[in-house]
Phi, psi and omega in degrees: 000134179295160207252141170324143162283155161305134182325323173297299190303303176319312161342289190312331195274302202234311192301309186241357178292167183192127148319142167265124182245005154192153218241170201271164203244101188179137170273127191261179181257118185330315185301339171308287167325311170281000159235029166282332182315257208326347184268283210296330199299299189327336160303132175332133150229134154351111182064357212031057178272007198350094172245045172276120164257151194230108174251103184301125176242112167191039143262158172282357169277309176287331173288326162332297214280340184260308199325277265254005157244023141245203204265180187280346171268351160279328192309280180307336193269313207287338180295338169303322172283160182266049176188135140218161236227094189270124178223133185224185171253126184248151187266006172253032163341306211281029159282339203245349190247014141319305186317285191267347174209086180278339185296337147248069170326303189315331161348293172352310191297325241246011132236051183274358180266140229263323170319291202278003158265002201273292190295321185291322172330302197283310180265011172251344161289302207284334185292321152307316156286002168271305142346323220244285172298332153287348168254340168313278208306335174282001220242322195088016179254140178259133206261144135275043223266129189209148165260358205260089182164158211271088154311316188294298163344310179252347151316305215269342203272321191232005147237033176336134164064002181227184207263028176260153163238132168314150177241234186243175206233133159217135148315135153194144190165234200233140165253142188257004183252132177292118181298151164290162174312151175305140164281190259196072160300167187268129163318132159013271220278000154307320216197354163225182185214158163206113203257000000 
């Protein structure tokens, strides 16, 4: 077993990160993406089917094509950052898993029924998008993670004709806005059991 991170590092991950609602004015470098990519793919998915797809979006011809689907209160902040991170799901992964879990191809079958790879899709994108957000920080870059957009809107606009659907949209980049105060979570024993 790896030894606790340090108090510092926790800071960084969880303790003191806060969404960001603006942003440092700056292009960042593609090689920054691919090694957050190289960070976040090693986190669990089901079987490892890591069906999260990620479209960096930070040119300013692709924030064209995302503005008129996000919502008006996302809109201007999210366009500010120099990323915004379309992480979505495909549903036909089970393509992939000669690939990723070769000790058992056969695997495959066990989503051919269209529901269960749609709820698996779905909830291992969103854990890859998390994924995601915990390797920003780790990175040293600060995440935006928002739902507040037109899903049918940024399908047909970037994933026209292929089998993905958007999960949610983050931001990333330096955030430059003083965060609100921490909000308030629920307690232990509020939100767990231990049985």
């Amino acid at each position: 077993m790896a030894d606790k991170l340090e108090p510092e590092a926790l800071e960084q991950l969880f303790l003191s990160a806060r969404s960001r609602n603006a942003w440092r004015e700056e292009t960042l470098p593609d090689s920054l993406w691919r090694e957050l990519y190289a960070l976040l793919k090693y986190g669990p998915t089901s079987a490892n089917v890591s069906p999260a797809r990620f479209v960096f979006v930070t040119t300013p011809e692709a924030k064209a094509r995302l503005a008129p689907h996000l919502s008006e209160t996302n809109r201007a902040k999210s366009l500010a950052a120099p990323a915004i991170v379309i992480i979505g799901y495909d549903l036909e992964f089970a393509a992939n898993i000669p690939k990723l879990f070769p000790h058992n191809p056969g695997a495959a079958a066990w989503f051919a029924d269209p529901r269960m790879a749609e709820t698996t899709a779905f909830r291992n994108s969103s854990l890859q998008g998390a994924y995601l957000i915990l390797a920003a920080r780790a990175l040293g870059l600060d995440a935006g993670p928002m739902s507040g957009f037109d899903a049918a809107g940024v399908d047909a606009a970037f994933f026209a004709g292929a089998a993905v659907r958007s999960n949610f949209l983050c931001s990333l980049g330096h955030g430059v806005d003083t965060p609100f105060p921490r909000l308030p979570r629920l307690e232990f024993e509020e939100a767990c059991q231990i049985l």
